[in-house]
Backbone as a chain_set.jsonl record, in Angstrom:
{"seq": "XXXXXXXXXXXXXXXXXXXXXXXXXXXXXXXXXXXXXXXXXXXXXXXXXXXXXXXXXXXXXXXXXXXXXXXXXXXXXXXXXXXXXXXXXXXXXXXXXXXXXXXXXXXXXXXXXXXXXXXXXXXXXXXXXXXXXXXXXXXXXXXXXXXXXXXXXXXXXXXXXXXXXXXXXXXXXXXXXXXXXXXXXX", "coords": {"N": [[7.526, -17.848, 3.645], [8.184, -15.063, 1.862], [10.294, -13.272, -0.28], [9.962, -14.198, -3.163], [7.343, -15.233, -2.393], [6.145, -13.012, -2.583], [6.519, -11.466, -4.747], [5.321, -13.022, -6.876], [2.533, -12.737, -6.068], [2.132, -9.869, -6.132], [2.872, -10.058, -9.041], [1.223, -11.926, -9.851], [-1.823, -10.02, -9.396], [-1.03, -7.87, -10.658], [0.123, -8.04, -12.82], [2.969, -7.947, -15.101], [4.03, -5.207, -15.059], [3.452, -4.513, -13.183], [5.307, -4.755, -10.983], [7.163, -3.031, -10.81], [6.039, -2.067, -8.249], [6.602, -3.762, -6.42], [9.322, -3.426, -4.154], [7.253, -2.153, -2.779], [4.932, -3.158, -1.858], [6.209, -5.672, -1.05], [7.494, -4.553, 1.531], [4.987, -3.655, 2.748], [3.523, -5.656, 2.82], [5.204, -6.999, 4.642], [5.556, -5.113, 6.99], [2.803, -5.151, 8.103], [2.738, -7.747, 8.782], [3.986, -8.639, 10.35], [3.635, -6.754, 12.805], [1.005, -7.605, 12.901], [1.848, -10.169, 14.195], [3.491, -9.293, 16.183], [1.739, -8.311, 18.048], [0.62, -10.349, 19.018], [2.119, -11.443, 21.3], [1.868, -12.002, 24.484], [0.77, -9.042, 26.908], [2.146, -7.278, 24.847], [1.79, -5.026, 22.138], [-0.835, -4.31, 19.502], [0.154, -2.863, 17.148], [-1.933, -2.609, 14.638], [-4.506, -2.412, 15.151], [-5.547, -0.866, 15.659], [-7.417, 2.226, 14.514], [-6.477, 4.396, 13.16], [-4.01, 3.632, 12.36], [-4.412, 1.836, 10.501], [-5.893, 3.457, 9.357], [-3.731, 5.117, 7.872], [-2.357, 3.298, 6.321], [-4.04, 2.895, 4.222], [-4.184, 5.112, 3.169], [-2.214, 6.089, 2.296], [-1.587, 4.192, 0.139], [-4.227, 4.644, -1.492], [-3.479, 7.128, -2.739], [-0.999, 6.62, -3.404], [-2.062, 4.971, -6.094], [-3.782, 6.561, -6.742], [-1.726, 8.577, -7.671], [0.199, 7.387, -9.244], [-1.386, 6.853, -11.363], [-2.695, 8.728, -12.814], [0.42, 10.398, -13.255], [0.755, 7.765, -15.239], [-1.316, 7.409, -16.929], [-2.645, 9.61, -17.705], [-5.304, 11.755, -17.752], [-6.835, 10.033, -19.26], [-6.935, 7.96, -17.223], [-9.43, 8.656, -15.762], [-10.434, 6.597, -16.885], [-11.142, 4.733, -15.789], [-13.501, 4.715, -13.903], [-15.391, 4.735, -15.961], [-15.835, 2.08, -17.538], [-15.697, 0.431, -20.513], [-18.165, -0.471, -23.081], [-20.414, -0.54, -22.447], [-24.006, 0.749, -23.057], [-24.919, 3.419, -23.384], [-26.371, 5.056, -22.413], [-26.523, 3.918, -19.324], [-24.179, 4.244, -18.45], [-24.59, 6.817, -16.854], [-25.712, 6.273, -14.509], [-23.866, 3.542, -13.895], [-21.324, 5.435, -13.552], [-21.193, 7.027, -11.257], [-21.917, 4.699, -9.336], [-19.0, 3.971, -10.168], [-17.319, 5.976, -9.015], [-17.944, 6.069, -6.197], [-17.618, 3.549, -5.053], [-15.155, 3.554, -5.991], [-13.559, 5.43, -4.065], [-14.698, 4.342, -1.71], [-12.667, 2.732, -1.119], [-10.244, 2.981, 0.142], [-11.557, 3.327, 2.46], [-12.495, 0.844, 3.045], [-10.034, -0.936, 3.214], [-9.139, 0.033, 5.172], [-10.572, -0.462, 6.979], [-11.252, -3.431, 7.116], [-9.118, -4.362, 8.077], [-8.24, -3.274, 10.724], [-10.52, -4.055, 11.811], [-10.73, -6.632, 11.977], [-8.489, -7.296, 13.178], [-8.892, -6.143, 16.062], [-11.26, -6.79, 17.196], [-10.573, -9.783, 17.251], [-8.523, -9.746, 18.897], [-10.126, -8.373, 21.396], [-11.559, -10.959, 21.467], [-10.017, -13.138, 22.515], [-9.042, -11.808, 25.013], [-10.894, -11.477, 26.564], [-12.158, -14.52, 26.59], [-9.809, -15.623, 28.158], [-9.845, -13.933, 30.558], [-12.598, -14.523, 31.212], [-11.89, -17.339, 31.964], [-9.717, -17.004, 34.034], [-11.802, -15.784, 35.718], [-13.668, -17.655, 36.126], [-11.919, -19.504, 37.594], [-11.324, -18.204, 39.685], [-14.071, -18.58, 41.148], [-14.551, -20.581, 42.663], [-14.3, -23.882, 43.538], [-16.545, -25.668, 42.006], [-16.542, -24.254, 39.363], [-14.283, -25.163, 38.142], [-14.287, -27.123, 35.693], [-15.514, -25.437, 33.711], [-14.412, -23.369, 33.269], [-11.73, -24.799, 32.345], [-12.907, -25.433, 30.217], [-13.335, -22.852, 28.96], [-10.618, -21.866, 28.929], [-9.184, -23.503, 27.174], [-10.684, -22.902, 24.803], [-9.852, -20.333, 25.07], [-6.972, -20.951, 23.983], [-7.635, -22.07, 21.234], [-8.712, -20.177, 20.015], [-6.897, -18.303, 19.906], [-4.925, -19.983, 18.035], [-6.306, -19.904, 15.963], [-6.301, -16.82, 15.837], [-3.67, -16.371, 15.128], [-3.284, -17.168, 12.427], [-4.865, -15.58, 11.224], [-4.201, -12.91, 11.79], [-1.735, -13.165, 10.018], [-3.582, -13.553, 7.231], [-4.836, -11.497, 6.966], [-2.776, -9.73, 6.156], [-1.963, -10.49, 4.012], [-4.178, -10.699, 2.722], [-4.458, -7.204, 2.777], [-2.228, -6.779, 1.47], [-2.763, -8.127, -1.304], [-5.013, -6.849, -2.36], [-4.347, -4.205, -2.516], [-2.417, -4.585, -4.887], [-4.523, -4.968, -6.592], [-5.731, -2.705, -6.602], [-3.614, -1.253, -7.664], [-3.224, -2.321, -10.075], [-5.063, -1.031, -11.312], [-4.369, 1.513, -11.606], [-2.538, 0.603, -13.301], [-3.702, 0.084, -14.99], [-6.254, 1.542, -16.66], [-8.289, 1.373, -18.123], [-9.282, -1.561, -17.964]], "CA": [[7.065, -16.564, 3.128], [9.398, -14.347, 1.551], [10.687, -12.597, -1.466], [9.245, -15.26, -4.105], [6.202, -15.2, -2.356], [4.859, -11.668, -2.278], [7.004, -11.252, -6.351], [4.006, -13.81, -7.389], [1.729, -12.159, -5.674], [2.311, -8.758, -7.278], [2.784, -10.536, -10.823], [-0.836, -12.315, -10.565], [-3.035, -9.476, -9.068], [-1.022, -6.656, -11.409], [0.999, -8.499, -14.226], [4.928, -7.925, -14.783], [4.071, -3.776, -14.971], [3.224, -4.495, -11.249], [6.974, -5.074, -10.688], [7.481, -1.989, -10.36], [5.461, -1.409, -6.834], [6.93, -4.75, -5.519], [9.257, -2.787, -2.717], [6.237, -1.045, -1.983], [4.215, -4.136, -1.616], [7.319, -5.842, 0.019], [7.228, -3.423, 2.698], [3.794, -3.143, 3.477], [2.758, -6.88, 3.716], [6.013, -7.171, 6.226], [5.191, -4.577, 8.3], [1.282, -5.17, 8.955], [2.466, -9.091, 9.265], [4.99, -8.212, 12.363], [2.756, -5.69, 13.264], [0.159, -8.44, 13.95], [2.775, -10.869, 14.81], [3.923, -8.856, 17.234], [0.407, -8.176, 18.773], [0.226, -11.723, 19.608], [3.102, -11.543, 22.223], [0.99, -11.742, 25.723], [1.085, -7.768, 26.767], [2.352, -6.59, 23.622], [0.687, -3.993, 21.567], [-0.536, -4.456, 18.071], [-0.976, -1.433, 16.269], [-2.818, -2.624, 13.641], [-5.532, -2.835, 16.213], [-6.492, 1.101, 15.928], [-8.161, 2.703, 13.263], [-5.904, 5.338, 12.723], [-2.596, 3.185, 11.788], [-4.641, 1.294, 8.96], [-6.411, 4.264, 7.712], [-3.07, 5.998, 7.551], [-2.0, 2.855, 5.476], [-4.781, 2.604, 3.399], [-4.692, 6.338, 2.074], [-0.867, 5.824, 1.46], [-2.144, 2.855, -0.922], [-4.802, 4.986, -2.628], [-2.802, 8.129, -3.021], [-0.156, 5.646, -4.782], [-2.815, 4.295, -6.643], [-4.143, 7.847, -7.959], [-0.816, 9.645, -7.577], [0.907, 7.174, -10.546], [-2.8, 6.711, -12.194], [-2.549, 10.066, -13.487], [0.829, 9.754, -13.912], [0.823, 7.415, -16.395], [-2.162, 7.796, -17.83], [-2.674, 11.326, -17.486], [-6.807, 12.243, -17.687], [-7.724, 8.573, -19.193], [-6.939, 7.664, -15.498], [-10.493, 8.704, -15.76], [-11.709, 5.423, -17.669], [-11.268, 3.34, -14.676], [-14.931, 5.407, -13.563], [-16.348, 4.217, -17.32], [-15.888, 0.664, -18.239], [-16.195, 0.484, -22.362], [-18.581, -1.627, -23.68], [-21.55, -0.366, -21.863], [-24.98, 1.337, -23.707], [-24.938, 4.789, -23.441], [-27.421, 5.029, -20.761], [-26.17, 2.773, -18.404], [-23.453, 5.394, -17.677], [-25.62, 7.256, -16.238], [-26.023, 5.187, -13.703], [-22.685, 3.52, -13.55], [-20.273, 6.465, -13.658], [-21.699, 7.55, -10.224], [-21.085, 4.276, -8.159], [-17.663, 3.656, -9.914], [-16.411, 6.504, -8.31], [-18.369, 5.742, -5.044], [-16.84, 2.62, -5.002], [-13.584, 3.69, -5.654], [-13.303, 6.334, -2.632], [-14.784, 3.661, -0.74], [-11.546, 2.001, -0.994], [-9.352, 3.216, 1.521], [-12.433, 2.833, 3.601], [-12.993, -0.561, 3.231], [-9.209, -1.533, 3.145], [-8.802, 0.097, 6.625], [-11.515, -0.906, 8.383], [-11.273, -4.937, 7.406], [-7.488, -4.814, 9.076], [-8.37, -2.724, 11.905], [-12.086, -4.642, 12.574], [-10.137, -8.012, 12.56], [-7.375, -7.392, 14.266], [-9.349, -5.677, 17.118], [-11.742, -8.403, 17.157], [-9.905, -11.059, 17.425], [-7.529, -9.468, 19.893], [-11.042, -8.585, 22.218], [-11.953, -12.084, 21.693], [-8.436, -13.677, 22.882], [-8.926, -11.389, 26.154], [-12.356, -11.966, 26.563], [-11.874, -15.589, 27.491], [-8.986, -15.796, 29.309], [-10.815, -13.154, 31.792], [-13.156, -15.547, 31.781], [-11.462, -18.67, 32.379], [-9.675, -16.658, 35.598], [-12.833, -15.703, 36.783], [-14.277, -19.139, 36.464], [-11.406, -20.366, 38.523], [-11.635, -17.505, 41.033], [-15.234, -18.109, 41.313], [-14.723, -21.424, 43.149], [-13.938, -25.213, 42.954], [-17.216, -26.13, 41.15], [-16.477, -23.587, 38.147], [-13.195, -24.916, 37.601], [-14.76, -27.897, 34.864], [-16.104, -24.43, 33.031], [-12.901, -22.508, 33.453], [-10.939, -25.238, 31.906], [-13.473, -24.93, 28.749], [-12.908, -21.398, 28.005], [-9.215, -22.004, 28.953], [-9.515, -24.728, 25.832], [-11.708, -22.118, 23.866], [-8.57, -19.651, 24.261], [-5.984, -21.918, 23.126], [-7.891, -22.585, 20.248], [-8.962, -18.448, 19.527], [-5.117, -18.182, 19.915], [-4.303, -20.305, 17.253], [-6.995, -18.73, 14.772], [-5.765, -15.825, 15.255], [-2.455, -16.567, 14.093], [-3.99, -17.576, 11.174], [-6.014, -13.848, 10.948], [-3.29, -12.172, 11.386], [-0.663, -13.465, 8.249], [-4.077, -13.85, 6.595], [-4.854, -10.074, 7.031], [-1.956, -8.789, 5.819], [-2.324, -11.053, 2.999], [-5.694, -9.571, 2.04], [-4.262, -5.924, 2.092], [-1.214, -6.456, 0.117], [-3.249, -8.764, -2.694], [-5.889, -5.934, -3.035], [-2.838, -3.038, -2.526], [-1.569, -4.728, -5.877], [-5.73, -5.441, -7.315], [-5.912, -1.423, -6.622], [-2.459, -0.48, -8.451], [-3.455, -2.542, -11.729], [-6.502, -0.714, -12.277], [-3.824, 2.117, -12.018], [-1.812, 0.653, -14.21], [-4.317, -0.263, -16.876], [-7.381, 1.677, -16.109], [-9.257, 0.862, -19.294], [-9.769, -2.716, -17.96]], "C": [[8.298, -15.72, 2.855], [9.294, -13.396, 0.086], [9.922, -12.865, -2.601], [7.519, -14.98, -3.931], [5.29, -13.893, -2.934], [5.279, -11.088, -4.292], [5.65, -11.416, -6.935], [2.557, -13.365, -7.255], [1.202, -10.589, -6.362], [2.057, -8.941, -8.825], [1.265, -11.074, -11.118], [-1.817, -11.293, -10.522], [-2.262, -8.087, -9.955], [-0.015, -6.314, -12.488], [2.621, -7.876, -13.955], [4.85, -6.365, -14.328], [4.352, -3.59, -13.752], [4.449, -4.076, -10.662], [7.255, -4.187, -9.421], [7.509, -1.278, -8.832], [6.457, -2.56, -6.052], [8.164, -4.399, -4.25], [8.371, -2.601, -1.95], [5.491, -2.088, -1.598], [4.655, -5.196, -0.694], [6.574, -5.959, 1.362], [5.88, -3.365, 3.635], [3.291, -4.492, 3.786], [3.871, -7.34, 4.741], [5.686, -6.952, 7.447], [3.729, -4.801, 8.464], [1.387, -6.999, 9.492], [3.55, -8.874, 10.532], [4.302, -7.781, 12.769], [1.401, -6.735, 14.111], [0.558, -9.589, 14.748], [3.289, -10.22, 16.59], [3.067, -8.792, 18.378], [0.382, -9.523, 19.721], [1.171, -11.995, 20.649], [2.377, -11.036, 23.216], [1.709, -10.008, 25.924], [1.741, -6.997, 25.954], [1.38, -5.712, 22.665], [0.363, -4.231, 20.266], [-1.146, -3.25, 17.139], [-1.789, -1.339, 15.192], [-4.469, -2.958, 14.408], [-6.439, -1.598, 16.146], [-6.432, 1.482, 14.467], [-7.331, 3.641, 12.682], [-4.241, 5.03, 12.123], [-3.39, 2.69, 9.865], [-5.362, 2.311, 8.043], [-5.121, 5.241, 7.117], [-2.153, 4.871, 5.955], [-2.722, 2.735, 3.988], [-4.636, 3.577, 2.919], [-3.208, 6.644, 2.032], [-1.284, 4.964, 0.227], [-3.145, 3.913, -2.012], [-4.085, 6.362, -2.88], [-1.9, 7.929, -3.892], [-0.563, 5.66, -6.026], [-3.379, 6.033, -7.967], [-3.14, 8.372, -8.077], [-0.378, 8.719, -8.87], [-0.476, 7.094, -11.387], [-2.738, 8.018, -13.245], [-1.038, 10.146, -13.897], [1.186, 8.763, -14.776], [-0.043, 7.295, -17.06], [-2.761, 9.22, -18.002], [-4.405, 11.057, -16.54], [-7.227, 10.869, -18.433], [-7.588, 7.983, -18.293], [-8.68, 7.531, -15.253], [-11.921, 7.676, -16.792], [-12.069, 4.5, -16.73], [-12.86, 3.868, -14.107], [-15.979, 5.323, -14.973], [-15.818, 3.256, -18.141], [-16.428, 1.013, -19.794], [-16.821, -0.465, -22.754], [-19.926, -1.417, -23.683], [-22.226, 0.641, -22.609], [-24.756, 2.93, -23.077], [-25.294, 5.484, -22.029], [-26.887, 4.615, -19.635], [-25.405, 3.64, -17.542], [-23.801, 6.219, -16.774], [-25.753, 7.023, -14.621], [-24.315, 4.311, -12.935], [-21.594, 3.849, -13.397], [-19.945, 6.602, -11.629], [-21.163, 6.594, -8.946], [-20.152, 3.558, -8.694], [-17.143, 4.515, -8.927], [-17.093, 6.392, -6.847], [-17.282, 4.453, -4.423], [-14.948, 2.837, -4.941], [-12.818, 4.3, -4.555], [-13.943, 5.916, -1.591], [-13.524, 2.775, -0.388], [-10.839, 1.518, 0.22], [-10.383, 2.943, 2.441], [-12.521, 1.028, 4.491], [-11.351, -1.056, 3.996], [-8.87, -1.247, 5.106], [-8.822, -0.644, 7.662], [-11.85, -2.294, 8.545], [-10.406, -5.144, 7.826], [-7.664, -4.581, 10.243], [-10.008, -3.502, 12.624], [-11.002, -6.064, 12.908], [-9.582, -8.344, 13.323], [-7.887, -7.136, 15.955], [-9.99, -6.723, 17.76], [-11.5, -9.453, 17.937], [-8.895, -11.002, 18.954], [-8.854, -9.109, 21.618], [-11.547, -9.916, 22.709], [-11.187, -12.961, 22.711], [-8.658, -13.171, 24.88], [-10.123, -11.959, 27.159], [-12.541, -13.861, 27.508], [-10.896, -16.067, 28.005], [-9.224, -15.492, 30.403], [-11.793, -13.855, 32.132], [-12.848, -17.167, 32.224], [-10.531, -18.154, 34.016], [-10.377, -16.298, 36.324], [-13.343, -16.79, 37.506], [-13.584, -19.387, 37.766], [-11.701, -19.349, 39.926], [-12.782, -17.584, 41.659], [-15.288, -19.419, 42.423], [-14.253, -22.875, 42.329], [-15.001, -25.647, 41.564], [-17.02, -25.516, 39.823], [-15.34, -24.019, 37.518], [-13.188, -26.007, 36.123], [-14.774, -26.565, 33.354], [-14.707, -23.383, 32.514], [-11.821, -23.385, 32.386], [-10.987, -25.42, 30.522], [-13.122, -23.819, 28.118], [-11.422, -20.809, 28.205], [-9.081, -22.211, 27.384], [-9.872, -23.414, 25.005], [-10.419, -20.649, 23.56], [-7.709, -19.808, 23.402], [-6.12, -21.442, 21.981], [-8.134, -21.124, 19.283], [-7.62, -17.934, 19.346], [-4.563, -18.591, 18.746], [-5.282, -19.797, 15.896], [-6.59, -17.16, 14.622], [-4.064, -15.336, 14.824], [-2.548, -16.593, 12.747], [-4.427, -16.173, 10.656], [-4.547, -13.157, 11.124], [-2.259, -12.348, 10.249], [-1.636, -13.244, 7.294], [-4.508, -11.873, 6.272], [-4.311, -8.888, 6.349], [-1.542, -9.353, 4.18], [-2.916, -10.455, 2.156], [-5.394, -8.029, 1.918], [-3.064, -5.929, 1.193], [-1.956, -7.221, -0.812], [-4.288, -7.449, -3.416], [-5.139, -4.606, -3.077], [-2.675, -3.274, -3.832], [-3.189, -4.639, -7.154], [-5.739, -3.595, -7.573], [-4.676, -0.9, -7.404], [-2.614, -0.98, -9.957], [-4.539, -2.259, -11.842], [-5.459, 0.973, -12.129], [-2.869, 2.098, -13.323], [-2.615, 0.564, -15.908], [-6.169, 0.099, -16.347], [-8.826, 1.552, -16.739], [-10.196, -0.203, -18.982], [-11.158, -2.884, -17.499]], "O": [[9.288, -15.728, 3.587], [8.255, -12.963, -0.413], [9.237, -11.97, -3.095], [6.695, -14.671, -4.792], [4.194, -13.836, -3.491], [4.46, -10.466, -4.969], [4.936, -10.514, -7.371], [1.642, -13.549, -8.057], [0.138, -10.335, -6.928], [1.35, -8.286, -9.591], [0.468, -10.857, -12.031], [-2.712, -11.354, -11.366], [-3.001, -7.102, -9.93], [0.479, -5.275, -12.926], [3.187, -7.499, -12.929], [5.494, -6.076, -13.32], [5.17, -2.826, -13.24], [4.546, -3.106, -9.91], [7.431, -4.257, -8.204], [8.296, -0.482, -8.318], [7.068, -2.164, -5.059], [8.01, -5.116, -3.262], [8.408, -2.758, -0.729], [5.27, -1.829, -0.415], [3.952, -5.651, 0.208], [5.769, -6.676, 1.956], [5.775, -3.115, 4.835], [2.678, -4.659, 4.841], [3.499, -8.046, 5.678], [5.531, -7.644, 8.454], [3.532, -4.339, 9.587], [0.577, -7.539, 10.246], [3.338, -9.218, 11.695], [3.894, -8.568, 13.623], [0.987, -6.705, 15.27], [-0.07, -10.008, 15.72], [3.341, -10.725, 17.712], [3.438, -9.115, 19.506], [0.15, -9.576, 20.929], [0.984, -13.154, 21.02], [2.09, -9.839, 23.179], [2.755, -9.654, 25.38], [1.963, -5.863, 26.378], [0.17, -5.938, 22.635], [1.384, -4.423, 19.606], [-2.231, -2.896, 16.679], [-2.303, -0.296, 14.79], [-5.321, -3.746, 13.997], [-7.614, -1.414, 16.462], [-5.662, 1.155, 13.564], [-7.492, 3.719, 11.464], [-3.48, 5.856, 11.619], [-3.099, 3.001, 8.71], [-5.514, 2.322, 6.821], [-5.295, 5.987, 6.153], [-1.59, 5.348, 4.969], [-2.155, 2.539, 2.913], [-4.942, 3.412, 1.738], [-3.031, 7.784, 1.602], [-1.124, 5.58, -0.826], [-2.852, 3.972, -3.206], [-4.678, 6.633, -3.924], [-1.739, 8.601, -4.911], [0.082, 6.117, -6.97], [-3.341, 6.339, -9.159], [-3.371, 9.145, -9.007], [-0.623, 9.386, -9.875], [-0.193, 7.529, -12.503], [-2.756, 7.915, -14.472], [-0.972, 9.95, -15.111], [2.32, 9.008, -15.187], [0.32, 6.974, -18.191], [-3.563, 9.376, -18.924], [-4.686, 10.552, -15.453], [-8.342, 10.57, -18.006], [-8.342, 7.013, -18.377], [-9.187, 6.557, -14.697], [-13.099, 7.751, -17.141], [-12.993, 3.687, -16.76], [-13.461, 2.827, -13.842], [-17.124, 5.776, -14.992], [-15.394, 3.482, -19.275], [-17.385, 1.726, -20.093], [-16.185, -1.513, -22.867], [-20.664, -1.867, -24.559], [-21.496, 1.554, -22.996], [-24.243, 3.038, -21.963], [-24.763, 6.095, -21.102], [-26.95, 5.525, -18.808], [-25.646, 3.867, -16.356], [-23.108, 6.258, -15.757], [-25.893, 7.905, -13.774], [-23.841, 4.489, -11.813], [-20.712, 3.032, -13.135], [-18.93, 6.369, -10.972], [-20.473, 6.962, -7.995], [-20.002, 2.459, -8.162], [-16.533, 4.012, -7.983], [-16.25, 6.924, -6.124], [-16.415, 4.538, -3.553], [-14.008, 2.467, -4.237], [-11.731, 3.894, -4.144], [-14.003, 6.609, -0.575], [-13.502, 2.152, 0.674], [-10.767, 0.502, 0.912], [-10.033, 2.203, 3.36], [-12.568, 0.456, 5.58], [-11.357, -1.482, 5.151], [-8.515, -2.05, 5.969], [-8.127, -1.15, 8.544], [-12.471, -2.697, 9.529], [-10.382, -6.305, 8.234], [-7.356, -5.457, 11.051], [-10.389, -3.385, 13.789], [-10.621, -6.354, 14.042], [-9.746, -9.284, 14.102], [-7.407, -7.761, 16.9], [-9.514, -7.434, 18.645], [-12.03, -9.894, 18.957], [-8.653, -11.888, 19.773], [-8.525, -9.518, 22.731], [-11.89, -10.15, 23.868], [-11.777, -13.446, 23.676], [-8.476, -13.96, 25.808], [-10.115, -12.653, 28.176], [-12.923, -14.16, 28.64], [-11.084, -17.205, 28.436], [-9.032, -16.257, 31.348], [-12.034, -13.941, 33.336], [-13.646, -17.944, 32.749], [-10.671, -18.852, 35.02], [-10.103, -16.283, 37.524], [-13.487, -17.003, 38.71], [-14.19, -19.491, 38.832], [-12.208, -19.745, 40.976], [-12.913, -16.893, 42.67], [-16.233, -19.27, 43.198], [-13.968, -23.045, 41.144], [-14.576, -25.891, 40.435], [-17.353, -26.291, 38.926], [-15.099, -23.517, 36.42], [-12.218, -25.853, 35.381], [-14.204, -26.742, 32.278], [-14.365, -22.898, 31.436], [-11.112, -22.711, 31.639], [-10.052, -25.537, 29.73], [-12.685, -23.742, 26.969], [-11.036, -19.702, 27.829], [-8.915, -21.321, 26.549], [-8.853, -22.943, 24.501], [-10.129, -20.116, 22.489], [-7.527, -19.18, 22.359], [-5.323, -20.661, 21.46], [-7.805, -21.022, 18.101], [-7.413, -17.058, 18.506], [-3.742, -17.836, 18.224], [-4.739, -19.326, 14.896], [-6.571, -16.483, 13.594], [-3.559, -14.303, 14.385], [-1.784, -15.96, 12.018], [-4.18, -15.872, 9.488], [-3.922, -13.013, 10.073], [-2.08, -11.344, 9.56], [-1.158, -12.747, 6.274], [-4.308, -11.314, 5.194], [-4.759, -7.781, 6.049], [-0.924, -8.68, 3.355], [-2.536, -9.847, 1.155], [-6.002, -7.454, 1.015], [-2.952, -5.134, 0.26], [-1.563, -6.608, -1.804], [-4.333, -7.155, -4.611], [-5.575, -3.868, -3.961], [-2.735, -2.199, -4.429], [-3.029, -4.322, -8.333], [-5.754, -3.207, -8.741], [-4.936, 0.211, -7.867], [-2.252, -0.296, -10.913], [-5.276, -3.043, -12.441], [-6.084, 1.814, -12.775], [-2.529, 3.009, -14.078], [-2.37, 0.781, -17.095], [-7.009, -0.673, -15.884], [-9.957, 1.59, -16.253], [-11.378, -0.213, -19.324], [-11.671, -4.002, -17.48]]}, "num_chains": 1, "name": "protein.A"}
């Protein structure tokens, strides 16, 4: 993972124009992939775990997103809320939940980093506490204990996986949300 990677990444989900953000995109799938990297270090903290780190990232992202939107398109910024093609009527109708949709954004983007991460990191605890209970509970439990030992492991190594994959999913839609800034016609 590297340089190459996240370039490509930028260039498919918001063409060469994209470029431009690719620090910014950089940056942000680094830090939320340490960020959950880091989490995963027994008593370590992962701040992408609380609601209030990812919604502070997410409304950096759409503030971007409308702050150059309007810069460079001024007030047709305001086509990305009326797709062209559509009957008259229809508008009507679909004006209403573009922009619903769109100021659901930051919502969404938050709260699928911060639900996962939490999650996953409850889960992880969850049976380890139970695999030292098991054993504390006596000899006969220790068959049971050695299952949801096993069952950690294995929640351990998925969420390795959830976390790179995480930070994945907000920088690809970080870059899906800046090319409907960049070209809001589409």
């Amino acid at each position: 993972i590297g340089y190459g990677f996240v370039a490509d990444m930028v260039r498919g989900a918001a063409g060469e124009e994209g470029l431009k953000f690719f620090p910014f995109v950089f940056t942000l799938f680094f830090f939320i992939f340490f960020a959950n990297m880091i989490g995963m270090v027994p008593y370590a903290f992962t701040t992408t775990s609380h609601i209030i780190v990812t919604a502070a990232l997410a409304l950096l992202v759409i503030s971007i997103v409308i702050g150059y939107g309007f810069y460079k398109n001024g007030l047709k910024f305001f086509k990305l809320f009326a797709p062209s093609g559509a009957p008259f009527l229809i508008y009507f109708l679909l004006v209403p939940i573009e922009v619903i949709s769109f100021f659901a954004r930051p919502l969404t983007l938050a709260l699928r980093l911060f639900a996962n991460m939490l999650a996953g990191h409850i889960m992880l605890k969850l049976f380890a506490g139970f695999a030292v209970t098991l054993i504390g509970a006596g000899i006969a439990y220790v068959p049971v204990a050695i299952l949801a030992f096993s069952m950690g492991v294995a929640l351990n190594a998925l969420e390795f996986l959830v976390a790179g994959l995480q930070a994945y999913v907000f920088a690809i839609l970080t870059c899906v949300y800046l090319n409907d800034a960049l070209h809001p016609s589409h």
